[in-house]
C-alpha positions as CSV (number, residue, x, y, z in Angstrom):
1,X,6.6,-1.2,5.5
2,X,8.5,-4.0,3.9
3,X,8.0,-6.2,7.3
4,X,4.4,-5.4,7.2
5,X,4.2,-6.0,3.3
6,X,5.8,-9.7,3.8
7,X,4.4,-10.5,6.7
8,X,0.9,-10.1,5.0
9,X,1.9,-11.9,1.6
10,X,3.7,-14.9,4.5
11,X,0.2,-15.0,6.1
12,X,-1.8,-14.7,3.1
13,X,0.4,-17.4,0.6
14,X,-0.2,-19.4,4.0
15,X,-3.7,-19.9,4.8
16,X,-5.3,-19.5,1.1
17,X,-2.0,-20.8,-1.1
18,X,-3.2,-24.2,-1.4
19,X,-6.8,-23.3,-2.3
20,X,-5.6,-20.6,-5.1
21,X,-2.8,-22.7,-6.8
22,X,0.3,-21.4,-8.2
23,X,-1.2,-18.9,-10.0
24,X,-3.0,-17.2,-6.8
25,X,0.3,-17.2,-4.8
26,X,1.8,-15.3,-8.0
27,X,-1.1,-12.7,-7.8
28,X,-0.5,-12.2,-3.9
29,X,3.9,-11.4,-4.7
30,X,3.0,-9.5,-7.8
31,X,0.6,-7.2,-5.8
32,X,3.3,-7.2,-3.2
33,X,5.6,-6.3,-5.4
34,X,3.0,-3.5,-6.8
35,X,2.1,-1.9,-3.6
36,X,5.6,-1.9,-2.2
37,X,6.7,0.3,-4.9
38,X,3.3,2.1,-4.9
39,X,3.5,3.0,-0.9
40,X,7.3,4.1,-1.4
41,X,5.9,6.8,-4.3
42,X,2.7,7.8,-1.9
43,X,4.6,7.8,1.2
44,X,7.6,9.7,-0.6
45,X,4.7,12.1,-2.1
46,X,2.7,12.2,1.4
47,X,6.2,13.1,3.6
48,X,7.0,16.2,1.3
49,X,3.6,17.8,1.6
50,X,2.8,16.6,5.0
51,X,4.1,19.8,6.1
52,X,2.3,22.2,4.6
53,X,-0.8,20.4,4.1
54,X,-1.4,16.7,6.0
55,X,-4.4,16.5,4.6
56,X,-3.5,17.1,0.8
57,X,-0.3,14.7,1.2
58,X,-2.5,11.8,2.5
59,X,-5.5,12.5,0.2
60,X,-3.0,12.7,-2.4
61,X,-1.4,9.2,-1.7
62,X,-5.0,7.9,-1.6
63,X,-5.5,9.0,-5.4
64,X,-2.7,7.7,-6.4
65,X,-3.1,4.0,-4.8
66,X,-7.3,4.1,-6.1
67,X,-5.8,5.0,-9.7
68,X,-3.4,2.2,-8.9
69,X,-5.7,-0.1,-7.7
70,X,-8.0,0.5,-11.1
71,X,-5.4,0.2,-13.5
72,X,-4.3,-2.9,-11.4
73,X,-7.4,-4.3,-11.8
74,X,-8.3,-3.3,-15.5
75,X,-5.2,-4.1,-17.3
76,X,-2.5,-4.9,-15.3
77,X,-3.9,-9.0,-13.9
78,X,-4.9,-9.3,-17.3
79,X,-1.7,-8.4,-19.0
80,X,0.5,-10.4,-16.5
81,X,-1.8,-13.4,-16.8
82,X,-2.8,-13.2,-12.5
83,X,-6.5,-14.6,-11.4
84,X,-8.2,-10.9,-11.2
85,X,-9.6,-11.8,-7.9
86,X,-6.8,-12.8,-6.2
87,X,-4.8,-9.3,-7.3
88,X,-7.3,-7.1,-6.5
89,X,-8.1,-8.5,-2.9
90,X,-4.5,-8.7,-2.0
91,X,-3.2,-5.2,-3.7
92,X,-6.4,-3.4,-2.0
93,X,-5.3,-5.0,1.2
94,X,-1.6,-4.7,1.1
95,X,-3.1,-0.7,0.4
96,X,-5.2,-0.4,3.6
97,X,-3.4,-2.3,6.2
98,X,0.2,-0.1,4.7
99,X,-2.2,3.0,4.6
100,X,-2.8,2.3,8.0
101,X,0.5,2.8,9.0
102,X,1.0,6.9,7.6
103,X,0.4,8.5,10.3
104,X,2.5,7.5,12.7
105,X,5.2,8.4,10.2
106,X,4.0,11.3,9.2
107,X,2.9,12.9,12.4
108,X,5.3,15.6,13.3
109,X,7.5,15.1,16.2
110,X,7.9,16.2,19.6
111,X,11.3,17.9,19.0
112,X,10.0,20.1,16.1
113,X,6.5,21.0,17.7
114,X,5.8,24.5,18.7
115,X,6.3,25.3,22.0
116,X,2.8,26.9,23.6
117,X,5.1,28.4,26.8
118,X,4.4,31.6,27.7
C-alpha cells in the first residue's frame, strides 16, 4: 500500500506539480498522508470481519473512506489551507486505486480453504 500510495503521489506531483504550484503538491502529500492512515483503519477494519462477512468488512471500509472523503472535502482543505480541488481528486484516487488492491489481501488462502474431498 505504501509503494502504491507514493508511487501515485511520485507520478501525480510529476506530471500536474508544475501546473498546481506549491500549494497543489501540498494537497496531493496531505491526501497521501490522509488516505494512508485511512486504508490502514479500513483495511485493519475489513481483515477482522472479512471472515465472517466479506461483504460487510469491504462495504464497511467503503463508509468509512466516503465519510472520509466528505469530511475531507468539507472541512478538512479548508482548515489546512489545500486548493479543494486538488484534495479531493487526489484523496478520491489514492481511495480507489488502494481500494483496488483489498481483495487480493483479503481473499482467503489456499492453506485455510475447505477441502471439498470426499
Amino acid at each position: 500500500m505504501v509503494v502504491v500510495i507514493g508511487g501515485i503521489t511520485w507520478l501525480a506531483i510529476g506530471v500536474f506539480g508544475s501546473r498546481i504550484g506549491p500549494e497543489g503538491v501540498r494537497a496531493i502529500v496531505t491526501s497521501a498522508g490522509v488516505a494512508f492512515t485511512v486504508q490502514l483503519l479500513t483495511f485493519g477494519i475489513a481483515k477482522a470481519i472479512a471472515p465472517m462477512n466479506v461483504m460487510g468488512g469491504g462495504g464497511g471500509g467503503a463508509i468509512v473512506r466516503l465519510v472520509v472523503l466528505a469530511l475531507h472535502g468539507l472541512f478538512g482543505a479548508a482548515l489546512l489551507g489545500l486548493p479543494l480541488d486538488a484534495s479531493l481528486i487526489s484523496l478520491a484516487t489514492f481511495f480507489f486505486l488502494t481500494m483496488m488492491m483489498e481483495p487480493f489481501f483479503l481473499a482467503p488462502s489456499a492453506s485455510k480453504a475447505p477441502s471439498s474431498a470426499q
